[in-house]
Backbone bond lengths (Angstrom), bond angles and torsions (degrees), N, CA, C in turn:
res aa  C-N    CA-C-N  psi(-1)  N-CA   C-N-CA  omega(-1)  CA-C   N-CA-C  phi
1 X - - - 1.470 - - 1.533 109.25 -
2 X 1.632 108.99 123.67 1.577 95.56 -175.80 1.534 105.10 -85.13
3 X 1.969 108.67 151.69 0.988 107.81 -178.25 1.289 148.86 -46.81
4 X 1.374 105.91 -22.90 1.730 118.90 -175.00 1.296 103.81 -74.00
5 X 1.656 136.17 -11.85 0.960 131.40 -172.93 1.904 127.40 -67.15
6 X 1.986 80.37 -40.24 1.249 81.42 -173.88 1.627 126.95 -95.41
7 X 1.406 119.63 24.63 1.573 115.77 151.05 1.028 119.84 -93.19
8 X 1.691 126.80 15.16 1.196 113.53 -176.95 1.837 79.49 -103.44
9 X 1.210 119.23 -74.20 1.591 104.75 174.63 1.383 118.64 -6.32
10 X 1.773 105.31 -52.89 1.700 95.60 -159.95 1.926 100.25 -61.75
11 X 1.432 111.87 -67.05 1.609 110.07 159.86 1.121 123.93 -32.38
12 X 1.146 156.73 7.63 1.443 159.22 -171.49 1.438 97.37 -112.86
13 X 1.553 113.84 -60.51 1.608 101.53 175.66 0.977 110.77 -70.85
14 X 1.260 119.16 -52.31 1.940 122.94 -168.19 1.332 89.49 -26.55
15 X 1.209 132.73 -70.88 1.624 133.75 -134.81 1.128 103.95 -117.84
16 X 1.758 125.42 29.99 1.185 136.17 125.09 1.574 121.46 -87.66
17 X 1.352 123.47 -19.32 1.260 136.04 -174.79 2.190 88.41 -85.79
18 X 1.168 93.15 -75.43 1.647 93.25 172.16 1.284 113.55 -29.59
19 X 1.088 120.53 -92.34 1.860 111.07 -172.61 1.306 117.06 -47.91
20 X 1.531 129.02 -12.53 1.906 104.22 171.11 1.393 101.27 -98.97
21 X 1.306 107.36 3.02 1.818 106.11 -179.75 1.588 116.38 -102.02
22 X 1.304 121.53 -40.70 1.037 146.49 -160.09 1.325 132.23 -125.95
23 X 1.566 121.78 37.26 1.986 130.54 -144.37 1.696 80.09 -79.94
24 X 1.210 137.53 -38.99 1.072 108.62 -177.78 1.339 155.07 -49.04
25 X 1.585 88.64 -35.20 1.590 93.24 -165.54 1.763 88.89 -122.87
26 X 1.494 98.59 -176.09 1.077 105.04 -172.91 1.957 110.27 -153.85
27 X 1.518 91.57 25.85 1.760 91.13 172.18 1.210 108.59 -77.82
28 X 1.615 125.12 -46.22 1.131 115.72 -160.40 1.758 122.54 -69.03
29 X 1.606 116.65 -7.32 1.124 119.27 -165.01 1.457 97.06 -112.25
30 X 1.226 120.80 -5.18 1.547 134.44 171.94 1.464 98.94 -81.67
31 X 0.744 130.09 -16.70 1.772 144.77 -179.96 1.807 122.34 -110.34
32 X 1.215 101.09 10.44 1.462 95.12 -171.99 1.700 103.81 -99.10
33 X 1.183 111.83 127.77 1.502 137.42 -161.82 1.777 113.92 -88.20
34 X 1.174 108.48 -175.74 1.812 103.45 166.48 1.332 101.91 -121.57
35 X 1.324 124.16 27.54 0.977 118.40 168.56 1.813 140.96 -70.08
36 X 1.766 77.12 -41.54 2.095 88.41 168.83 1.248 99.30 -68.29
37 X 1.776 97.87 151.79 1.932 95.12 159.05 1.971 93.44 -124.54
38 X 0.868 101.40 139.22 1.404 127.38 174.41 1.821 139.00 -93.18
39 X 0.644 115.08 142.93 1.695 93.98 -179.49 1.824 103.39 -97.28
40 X 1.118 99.44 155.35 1.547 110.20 -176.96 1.409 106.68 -46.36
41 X 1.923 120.77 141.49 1.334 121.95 164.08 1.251 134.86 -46.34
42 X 1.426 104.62 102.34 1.881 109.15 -166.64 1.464 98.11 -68.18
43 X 1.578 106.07 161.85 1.660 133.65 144.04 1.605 100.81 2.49
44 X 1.479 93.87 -90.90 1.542 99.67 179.77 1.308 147.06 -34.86
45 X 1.665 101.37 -44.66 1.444 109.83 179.41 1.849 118.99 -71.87
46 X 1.778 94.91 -30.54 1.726 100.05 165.41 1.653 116.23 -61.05
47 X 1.016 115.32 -54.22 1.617 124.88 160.69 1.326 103.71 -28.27
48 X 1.566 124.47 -53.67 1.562 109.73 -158.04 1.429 79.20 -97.59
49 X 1.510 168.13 -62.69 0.809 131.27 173.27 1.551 152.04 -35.06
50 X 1.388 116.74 -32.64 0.968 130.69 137.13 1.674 121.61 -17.57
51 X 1.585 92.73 -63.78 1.662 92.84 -159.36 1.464 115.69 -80.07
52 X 1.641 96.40 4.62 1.742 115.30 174.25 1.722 103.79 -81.64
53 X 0.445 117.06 -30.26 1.569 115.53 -153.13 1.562 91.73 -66.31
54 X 1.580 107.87 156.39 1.440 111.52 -149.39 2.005 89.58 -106.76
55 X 1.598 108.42 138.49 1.249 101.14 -157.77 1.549 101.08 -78.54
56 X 1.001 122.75 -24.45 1.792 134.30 157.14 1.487 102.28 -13.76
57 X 1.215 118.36 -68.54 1.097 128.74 -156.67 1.858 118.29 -97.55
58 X 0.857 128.76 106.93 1.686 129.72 -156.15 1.514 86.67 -77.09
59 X 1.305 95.54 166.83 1.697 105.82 167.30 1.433 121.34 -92.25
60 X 1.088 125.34 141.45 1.436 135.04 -175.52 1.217 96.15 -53.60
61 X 1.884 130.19 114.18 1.495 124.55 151.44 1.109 118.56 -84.62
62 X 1.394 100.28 151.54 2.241 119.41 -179.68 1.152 93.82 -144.74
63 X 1.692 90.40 175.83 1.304 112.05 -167.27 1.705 101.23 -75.26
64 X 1.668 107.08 157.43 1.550 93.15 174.65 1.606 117.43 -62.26
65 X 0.858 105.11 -36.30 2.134 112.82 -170.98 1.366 108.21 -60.56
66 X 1.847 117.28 -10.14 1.926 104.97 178.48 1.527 86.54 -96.05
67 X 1.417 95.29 -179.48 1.435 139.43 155.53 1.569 140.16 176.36
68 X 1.587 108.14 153.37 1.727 105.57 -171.05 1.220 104.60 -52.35
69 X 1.800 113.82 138.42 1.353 109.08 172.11 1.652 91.41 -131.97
70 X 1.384 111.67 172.71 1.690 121.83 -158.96 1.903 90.53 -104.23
71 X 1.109 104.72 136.19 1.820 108.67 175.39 1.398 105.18 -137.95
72 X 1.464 100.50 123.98 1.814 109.82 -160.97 1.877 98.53 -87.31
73 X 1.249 134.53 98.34 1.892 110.40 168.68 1.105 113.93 -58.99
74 X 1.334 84.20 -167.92 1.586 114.98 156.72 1.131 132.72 -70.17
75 X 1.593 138.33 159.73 1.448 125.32 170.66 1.473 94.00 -25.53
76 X 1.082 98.14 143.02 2.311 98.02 129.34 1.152 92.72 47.03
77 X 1.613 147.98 75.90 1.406 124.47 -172.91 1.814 93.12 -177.77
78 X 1.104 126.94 8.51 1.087 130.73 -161.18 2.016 104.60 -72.25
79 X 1.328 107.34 -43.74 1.507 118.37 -176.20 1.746 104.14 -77.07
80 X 1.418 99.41 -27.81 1.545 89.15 -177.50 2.163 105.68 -81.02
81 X 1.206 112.70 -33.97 0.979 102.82 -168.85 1.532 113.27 -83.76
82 X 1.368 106.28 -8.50 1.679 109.09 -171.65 2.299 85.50 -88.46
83 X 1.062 134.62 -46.26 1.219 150.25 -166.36 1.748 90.25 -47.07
84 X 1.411 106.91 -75.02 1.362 127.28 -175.11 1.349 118.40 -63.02
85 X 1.374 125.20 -8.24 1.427 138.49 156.90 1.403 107.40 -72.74
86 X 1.360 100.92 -68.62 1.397 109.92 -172.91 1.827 121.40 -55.02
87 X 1.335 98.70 -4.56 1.670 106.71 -177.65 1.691 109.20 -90.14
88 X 1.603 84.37 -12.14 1.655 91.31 -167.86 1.729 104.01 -95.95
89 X 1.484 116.54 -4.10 1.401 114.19 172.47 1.725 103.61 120.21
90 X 1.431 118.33 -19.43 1.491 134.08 -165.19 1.648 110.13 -56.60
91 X 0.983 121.99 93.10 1.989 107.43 156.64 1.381 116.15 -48.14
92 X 1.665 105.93 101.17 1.441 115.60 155.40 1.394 139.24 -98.01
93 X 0.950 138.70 -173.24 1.405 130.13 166.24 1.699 109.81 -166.44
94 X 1.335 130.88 101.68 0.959 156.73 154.63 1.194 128.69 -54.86
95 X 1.626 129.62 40.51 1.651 125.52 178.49 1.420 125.36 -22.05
96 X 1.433 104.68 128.72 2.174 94.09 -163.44 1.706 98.40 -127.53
97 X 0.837 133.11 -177.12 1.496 134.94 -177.22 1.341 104.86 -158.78
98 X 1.623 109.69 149.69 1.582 87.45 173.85 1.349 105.22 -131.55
99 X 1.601 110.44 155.60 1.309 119.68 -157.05 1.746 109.95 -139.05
100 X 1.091 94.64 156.78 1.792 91.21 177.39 1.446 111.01 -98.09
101 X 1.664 117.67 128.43 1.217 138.19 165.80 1.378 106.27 -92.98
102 X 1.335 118.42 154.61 1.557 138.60 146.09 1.304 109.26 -79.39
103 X 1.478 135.43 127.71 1.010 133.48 176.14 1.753 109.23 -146.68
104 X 1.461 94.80 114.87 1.518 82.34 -168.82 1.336 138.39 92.68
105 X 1.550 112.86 -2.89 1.148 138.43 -132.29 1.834 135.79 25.64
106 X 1.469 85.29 34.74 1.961 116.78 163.00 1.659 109.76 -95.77
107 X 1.295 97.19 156.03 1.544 83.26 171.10 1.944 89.02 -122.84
108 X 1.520 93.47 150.23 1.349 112.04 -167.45 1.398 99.06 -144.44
109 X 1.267 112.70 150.10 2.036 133.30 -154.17 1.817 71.32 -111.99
110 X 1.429 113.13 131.70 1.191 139.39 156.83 1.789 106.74 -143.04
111 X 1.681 88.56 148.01 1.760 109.39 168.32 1.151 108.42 -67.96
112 X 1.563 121.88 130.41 1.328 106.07 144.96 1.467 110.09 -132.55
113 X 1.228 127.62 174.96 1.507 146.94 -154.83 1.882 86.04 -68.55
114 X 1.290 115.53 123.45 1.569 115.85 175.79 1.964 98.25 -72.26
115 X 1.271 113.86 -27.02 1.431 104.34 173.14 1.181 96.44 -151.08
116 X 2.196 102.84 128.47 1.576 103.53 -156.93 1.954 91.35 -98.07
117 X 1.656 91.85 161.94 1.142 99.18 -176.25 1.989 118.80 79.98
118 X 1.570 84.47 -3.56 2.539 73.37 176.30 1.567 75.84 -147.50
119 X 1.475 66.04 166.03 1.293 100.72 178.52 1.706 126.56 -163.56
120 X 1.181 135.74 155.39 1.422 117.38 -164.60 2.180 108.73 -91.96
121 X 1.046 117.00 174.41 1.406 116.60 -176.98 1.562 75.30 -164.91
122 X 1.695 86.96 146.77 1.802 103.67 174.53 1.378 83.89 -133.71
123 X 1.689 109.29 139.67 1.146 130.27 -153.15 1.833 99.00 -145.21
124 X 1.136 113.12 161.44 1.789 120.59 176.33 1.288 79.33 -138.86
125 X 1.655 91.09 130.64 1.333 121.30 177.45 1.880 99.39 -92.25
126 X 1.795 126.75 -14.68 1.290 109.20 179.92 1.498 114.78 -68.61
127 X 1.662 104.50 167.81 1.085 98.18 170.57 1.616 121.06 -82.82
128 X 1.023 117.11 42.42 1.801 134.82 -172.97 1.584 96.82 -115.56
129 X 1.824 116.94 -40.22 1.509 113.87 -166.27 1.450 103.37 -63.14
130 X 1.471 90.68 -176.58 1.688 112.40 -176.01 1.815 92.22 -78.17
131 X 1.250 114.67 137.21 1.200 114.57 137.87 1.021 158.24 -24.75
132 X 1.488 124.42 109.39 1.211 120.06 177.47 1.376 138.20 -83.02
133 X 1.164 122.11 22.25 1.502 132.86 -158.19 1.576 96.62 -97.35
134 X 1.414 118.61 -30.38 1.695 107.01 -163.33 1.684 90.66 -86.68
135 X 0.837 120.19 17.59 1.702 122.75 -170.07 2.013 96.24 -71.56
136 X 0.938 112.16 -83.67 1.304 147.94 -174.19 1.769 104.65 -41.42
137 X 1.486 106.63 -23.04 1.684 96.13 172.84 1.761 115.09 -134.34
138 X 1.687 86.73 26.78 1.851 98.66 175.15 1.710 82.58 -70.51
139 X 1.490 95.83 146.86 1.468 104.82 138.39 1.482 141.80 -59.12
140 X 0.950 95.61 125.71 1.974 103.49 -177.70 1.540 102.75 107.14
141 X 1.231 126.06 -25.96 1.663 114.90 -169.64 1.631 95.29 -109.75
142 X 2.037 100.30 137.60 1.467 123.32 -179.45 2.209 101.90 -80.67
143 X 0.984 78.45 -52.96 1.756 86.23 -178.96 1.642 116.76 -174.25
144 X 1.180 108.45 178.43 2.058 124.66 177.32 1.497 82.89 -84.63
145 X 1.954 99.48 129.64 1.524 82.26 153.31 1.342 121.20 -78.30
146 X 1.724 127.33 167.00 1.050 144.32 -169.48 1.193 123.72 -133.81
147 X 1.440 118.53 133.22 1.347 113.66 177.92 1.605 108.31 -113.53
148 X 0.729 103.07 97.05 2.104 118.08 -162.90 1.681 96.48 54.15
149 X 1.147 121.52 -136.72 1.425 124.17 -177.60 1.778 119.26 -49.47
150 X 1.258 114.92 -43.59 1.416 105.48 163.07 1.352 133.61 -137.97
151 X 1.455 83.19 167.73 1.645 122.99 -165.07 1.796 117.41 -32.30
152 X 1.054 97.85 108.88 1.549 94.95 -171.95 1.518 124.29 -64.86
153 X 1.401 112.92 117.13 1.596 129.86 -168.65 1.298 115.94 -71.87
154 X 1.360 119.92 142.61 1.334 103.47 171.79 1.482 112.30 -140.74
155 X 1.338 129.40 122.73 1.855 135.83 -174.90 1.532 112.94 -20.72
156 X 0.501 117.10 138.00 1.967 123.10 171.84 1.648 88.47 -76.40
157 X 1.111 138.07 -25.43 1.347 122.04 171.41 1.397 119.49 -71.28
158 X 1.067 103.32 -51.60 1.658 103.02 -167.09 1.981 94.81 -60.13
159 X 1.052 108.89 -38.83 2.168 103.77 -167.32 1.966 91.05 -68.15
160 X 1.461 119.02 -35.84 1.160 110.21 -165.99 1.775 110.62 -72.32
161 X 1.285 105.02 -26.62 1.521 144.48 178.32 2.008 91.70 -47.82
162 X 1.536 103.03 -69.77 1.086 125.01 -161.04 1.727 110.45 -65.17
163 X 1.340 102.78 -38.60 1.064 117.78 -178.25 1.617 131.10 -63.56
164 X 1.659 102.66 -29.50 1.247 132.86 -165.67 2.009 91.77 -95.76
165 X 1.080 88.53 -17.46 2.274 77.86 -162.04 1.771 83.70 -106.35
166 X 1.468 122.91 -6.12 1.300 112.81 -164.43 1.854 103.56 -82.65
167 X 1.398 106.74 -12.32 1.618 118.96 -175.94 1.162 107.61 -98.69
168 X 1.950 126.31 0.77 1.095 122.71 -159.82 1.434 113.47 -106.33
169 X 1.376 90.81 -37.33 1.724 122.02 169.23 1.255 106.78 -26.64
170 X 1.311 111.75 120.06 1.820 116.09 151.28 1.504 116.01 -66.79
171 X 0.964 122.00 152.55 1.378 132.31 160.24 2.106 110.00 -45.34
172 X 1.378 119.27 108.84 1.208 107.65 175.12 1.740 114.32 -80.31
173 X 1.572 104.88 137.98 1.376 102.72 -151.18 2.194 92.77 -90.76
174 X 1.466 112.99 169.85 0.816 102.79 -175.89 1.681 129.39 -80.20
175 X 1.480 100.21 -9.32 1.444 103.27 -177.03 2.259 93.47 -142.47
176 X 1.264 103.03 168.08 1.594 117.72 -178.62 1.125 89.82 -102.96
177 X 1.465 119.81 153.19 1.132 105.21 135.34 1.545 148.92 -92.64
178 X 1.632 115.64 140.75 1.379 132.44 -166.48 1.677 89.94 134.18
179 X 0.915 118.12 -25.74 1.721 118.11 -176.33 1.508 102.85 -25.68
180 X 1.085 129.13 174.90 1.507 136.55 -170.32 2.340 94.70 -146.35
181 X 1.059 93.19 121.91 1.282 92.83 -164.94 1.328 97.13 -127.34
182 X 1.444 108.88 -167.76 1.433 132.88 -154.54 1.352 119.26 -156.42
183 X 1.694 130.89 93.29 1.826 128.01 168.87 1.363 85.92 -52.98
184 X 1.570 89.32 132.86 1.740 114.79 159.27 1.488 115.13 -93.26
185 X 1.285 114.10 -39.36 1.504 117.94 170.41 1.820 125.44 -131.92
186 X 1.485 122.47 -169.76 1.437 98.79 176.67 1.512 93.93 105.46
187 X 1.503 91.34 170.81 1.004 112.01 -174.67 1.518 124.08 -93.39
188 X 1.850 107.61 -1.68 1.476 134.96 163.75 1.500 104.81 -102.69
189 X 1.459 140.96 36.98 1.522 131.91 -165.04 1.470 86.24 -92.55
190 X 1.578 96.75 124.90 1.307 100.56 140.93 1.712 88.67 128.09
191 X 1.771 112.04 -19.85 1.551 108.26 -166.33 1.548 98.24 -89.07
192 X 1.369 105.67 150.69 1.641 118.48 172.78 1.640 106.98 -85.89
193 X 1.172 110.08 141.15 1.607 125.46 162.92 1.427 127.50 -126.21
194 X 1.504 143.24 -179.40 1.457 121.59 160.55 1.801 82.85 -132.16
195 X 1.413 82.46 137.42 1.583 126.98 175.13 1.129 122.43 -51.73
196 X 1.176 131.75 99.28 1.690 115.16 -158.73 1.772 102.02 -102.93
197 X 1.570 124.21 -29.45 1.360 129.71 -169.14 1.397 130.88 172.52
198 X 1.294 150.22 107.93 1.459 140.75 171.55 1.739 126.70 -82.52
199 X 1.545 90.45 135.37 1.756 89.82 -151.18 1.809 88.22 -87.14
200 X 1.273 134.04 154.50 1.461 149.53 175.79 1.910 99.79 -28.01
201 X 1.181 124.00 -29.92 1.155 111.85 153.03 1.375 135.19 -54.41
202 X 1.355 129.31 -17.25 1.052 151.86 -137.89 2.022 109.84 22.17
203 X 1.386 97.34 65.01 1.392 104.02 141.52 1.753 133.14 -111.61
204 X 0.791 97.71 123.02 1.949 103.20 -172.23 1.645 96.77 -77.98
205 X 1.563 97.40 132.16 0.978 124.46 159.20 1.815 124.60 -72.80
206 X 1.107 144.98 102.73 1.317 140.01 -164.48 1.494 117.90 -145.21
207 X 1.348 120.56 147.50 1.663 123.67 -162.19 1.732 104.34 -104.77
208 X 1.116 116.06 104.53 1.508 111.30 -169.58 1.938 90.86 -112.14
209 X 1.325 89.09 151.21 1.804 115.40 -175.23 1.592 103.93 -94.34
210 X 1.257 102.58 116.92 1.416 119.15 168.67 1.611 140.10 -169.31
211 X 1.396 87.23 119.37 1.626 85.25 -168.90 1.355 102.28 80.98
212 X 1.895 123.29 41.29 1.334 137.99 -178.53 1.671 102.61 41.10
213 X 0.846 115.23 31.61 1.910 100.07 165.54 1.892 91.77 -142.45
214 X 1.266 83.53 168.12 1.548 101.57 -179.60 1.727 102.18 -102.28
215 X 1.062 105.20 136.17 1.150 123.66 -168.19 1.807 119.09 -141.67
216 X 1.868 105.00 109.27 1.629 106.92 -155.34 1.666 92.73 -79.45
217 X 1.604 101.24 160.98 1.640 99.23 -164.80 1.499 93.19 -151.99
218 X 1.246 141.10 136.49 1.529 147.83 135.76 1.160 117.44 -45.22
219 X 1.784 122.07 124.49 1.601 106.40 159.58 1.513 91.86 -145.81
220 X 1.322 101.91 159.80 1.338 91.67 165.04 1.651 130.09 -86.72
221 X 1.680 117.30 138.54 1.175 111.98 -143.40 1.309 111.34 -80.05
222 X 1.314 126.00 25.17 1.630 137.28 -162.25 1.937 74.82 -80.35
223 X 1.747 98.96 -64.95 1.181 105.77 167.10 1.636 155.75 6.09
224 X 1.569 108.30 -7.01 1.464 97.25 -131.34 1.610 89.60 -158.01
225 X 1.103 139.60 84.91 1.525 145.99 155.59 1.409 124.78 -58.09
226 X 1.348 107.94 128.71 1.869 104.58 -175.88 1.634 119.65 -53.73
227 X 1.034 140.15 126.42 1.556 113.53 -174.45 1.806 98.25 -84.55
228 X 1.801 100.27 128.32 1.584 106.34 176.80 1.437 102.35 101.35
């Protein structure tokens, strides 16, 4: 099994274990690393995913001969290679999350890839489907993952799974509060505070030290770097 394979596994459960445990929040999956390695999603865990899925919502039917398969990109390349798939006729699906950036020193809600570098492709394995050969020299995609000779499968539950918690998601904010932060500019640049909250304006509320007392202050949170 080549190595790159298995942090996407470890994230695949993590944040299948997260969303039937945890629909509320969304720090802990804003935090999930490549650090675990995991063994591939057993029997079981599709079963208990499965039995998550919200009955509201039916499951996407296909033909029997497709199925989700895992497609590793490029750096940074995830929109270009799902774009350039999709021009070619391909069913993709790109899980996105949305998160708060500083931009400008604004803070602004942007998508990003819920797991960077994959992405799903539904493929027919008959010999009637589309081809798989132009796969491998689209732009933006590195390769299919693989598990020795083949193509690694993935449940129509777990993507439908994904699909259903991907509309559910709050916006992950850029700091917790208690965070320990940092003015980037101003006439306080450079002093640390901890972050207490940003009101629908997006101004953050934060407790900065001065003159030995703590003292609460408005800034805007474009403002405001994690310290570390």
């Amino acid at each position: 099994m080549r190595r790159w394979i298995l942090p996407f596994l470890a994230q695949l459960l993590l944040l299948t274990i997260f969303f039937t445990k945890q629909q509320s929040s969304v720090s802990m999956q804003s935090h999930i690393t490549e650090k675990t390695v995991v063994e591939l999603v057993s029997s079981d865990c599709l079963m208990h995913i499965s039995s998550t899925a919200s009955p509201d919502q039916p499951a996407i039917v296909s033909p029997a001969t497709t199925a989700w398969y895992l497609l590793h990109t490029k750096p940074r390349q995830e929109e270009v290679a799902l774009m350039n798939l999709e021009r070619q006729g391909y069913e993709c699906y790109l899980p996105l999350m949305r998160i708060e950036r500083a931009r400008r020193r604004k803070v602004a809600t942007v998508a990003e890839p819920m797991f960077p570098r994959y992405l799903f492709i539904r493929l027919d394995s008959s010999d009637q489907g589309k081809s798989w050969s132009p796969i491998r020299s689209t732009t933006g995609v590195n390769q299919l993952v693989r598990f020795g000779t083949c193509a690694a499968k993935v449940d129509d539950a777990l993507v439908n799974l994904l699909r259903q918690r991907e509309q559910l998601m709050p916006t992950a904010s850029m700091f917790n509060n208690g965070d320990a932060v940092v003015i980037a500019d101003g006439p306080f640049s450079g002093m640390e505070a901890i972050y207490q909250n940003t009101d629908p304006e997006c101004r953050a509320m934060i407790l900065l030290e001065m003159l030995s007392k703590t003292v609460p202050m408005q800034i805007d949170a474009g403002r405001l770097l994690r310290v570390g």
